[in-house]
N, C-alpha and C positions, 0 to 999 in steps of 0.2 A: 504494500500500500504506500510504503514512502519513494518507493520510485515515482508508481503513479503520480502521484501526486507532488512530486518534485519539491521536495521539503528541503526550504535550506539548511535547516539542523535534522539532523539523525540520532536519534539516541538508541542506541543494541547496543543490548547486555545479551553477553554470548553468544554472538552469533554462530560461531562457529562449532557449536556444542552436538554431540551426535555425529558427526559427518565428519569423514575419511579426511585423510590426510592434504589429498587432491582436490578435495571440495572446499575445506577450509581455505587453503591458498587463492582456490578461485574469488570467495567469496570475499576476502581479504583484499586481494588486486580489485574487486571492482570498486570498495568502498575508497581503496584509495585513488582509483581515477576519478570516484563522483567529487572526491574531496583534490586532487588536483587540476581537474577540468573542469568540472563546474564550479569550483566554487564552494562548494556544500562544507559546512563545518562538520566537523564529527565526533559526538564521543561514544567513544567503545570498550567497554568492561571486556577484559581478557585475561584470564587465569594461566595463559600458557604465556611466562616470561619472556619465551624467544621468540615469538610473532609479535608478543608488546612491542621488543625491543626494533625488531626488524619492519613493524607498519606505521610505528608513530611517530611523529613528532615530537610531541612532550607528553610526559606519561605523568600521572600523578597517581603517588603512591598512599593507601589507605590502609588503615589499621585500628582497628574498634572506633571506627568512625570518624578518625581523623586524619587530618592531611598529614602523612611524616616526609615526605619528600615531593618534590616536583621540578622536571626540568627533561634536558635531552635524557636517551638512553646514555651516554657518553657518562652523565652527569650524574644521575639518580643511581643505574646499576653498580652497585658497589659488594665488597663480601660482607661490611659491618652492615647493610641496609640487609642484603638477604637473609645473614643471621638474626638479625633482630625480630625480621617483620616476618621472614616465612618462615623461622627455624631451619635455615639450613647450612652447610657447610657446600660453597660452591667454585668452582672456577673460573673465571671470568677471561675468557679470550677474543680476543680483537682481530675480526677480519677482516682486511683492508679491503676487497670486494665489496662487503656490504656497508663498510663503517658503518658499522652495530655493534655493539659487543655480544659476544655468545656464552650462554650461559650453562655449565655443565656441570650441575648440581652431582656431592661426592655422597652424602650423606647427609641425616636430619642430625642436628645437633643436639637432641636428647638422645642420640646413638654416642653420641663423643663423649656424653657424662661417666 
């Protein structure tokens, strides 16, 4: 319905939930052409770190409700931010390709206690 109707703000929460790996991507690429060619602002709830990192511009980071971070992926993705806010012990590698950082979570950090 927000195609049809050509809405300049979009707001999905998960869209990409349910659907293959191939589908996600697709559905990803098109939100980002509606939001680089047309125009369309967008915000998008997404639980999967490395498409956050790799679709968006500025990401803002939530945590019992409140804002703990905001800024590029460059910016925000950090290991004290992912320990803190996801419990986890992670990676963080930089590919010059996507300049994104990629994230390859080791362990939950109630596993390290």
């Amino acid at each position: 319905m927000l195609l049809a109707q050509q809405a300049p703000v979009m707001l999905l929460d998960e869209p990409t939930t349910y659907l293959d790996v191939s589908h996600q991507l697709e559905v990803l690429e098109l939100v980002r052409g509606l939001n680089q060619n047309d125009g369309r602002t967008i915000v998008l709830v997404l639980h999967d770190l490395n498409q956050a990192v790799v679709f968006a511009d500025e990401l803002i980071v939530v945590s019992q409700g409140q804002i703990v971070a905001r800024g590029t992926p460059q910016q925000v993705m950090t290991g004290e931010l992912l320990r803190d806010v996801f419990g986890i012990e992670a990676r963080i590698l930089h590919d010059p390709e996507l300049t994104a950082p990629v994230i390859v979570p080791l362990t939950s950090v109630a596993n390290t206690r």
